[in-house]
C-alpha positions as CSV (number, residue, x, y, z in Angstrom):
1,X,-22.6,12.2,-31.4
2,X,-20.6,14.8,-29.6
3,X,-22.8,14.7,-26.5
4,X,-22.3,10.9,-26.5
5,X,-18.6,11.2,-26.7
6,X,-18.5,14.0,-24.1
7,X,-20.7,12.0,-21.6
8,X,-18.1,8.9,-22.1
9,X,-15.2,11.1,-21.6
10,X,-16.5,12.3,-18.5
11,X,-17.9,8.7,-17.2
12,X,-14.7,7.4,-18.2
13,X,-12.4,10.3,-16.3
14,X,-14.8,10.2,-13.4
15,X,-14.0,6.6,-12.8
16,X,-10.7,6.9,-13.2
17,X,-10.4,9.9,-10.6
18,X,-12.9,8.4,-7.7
19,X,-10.6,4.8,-8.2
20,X,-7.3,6.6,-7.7
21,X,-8.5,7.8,-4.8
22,X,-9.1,4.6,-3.6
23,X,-12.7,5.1,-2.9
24,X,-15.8,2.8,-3.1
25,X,-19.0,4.7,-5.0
26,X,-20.4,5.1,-1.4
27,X,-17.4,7.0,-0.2
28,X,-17.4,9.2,-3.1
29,X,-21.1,10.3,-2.8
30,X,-19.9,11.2,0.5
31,X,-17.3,13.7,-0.7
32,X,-19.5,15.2,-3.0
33,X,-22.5,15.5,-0.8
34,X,-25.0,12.8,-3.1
35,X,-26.5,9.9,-3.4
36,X,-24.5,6.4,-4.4
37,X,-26.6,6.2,-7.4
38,X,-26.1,9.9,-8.9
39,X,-22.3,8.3,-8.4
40,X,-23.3,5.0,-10.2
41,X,-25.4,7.3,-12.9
42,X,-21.8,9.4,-13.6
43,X,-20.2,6.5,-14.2
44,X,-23.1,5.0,-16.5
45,X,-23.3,8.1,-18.1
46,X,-26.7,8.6,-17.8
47,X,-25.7,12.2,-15.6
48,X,-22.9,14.5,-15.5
49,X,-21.8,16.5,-12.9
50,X,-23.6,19.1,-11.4
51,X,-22.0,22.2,-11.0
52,X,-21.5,21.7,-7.0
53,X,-20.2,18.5,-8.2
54,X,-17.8,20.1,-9.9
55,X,-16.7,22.6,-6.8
56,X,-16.3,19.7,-4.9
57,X,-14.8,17.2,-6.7
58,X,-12.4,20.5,-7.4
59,X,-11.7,20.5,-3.9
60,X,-10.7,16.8,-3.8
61,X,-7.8,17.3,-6.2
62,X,-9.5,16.9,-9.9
63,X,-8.6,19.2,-12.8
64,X,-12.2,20.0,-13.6
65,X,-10.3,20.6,-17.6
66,X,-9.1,16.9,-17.7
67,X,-12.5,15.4,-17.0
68,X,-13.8,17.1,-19.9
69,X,-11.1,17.2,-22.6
70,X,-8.9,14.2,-21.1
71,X,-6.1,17.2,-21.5
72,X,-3.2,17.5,-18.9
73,X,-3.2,16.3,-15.6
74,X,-6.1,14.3,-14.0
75,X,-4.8,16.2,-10.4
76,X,-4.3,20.1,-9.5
77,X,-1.3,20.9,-7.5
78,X,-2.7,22.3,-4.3
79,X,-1.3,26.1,-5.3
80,X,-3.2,25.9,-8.5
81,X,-6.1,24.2,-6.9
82,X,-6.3,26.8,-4.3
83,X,-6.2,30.0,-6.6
84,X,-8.8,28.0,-8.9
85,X,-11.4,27.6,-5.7
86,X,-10.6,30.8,-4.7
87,X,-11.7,32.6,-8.2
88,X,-14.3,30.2,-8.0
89,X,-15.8,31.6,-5.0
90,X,-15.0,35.3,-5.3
91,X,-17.6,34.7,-9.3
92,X,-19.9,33.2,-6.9
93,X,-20.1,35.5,-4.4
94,X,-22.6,38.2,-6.2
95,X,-25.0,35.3,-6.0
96,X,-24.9,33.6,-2.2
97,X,-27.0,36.1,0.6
């Protein structure tokens, strides 16, 4: 039951963010490097967002938090976003050759 409820949450959220950009499914699985239907299968919620979903859709704006919990504000300010990204890549960086 909490799965379910997480999954709507985030297929909900998801739709919300990728239509206040103003951009069609296609355009979005641009942004984030996928296929349409990994797009259309977020929105379903029949898949969540992989973690270099995540990064990117970071990068476009989203507060990773508030597609999750629905808490705060859907969009980072850029000065947030950028200190976020950047603590983002300096836990990655151990891992990338």
């Amino acid at each position: 039951m909490l799965l379910e409820n997480l999954r709507e949450k985030i297929r909900d959220n998801f739709k919300t963010f990728r239509e206040s950009k103003g951009l069609s499914q296609g355009a979005m699985a641009e942004k984030l490097g996928c296929s349409q239907s990994k797009v259309q299968s977020i929105e379903y919620g029949r898949q969540t967002p992989s973690p270099e979903d995540l990064v990117m859709l970071a990068k476009l704006g989203l507060d990773v938090h508030w597609l999750y919990t629905n808490e705060g504000e859907m969009l980072y300010s850029r000065e947030v976003m950028k200190q976020e990204v950047k603590a983002l890549i300096d836990l990655l960086e151990p891992f990338v050759e």
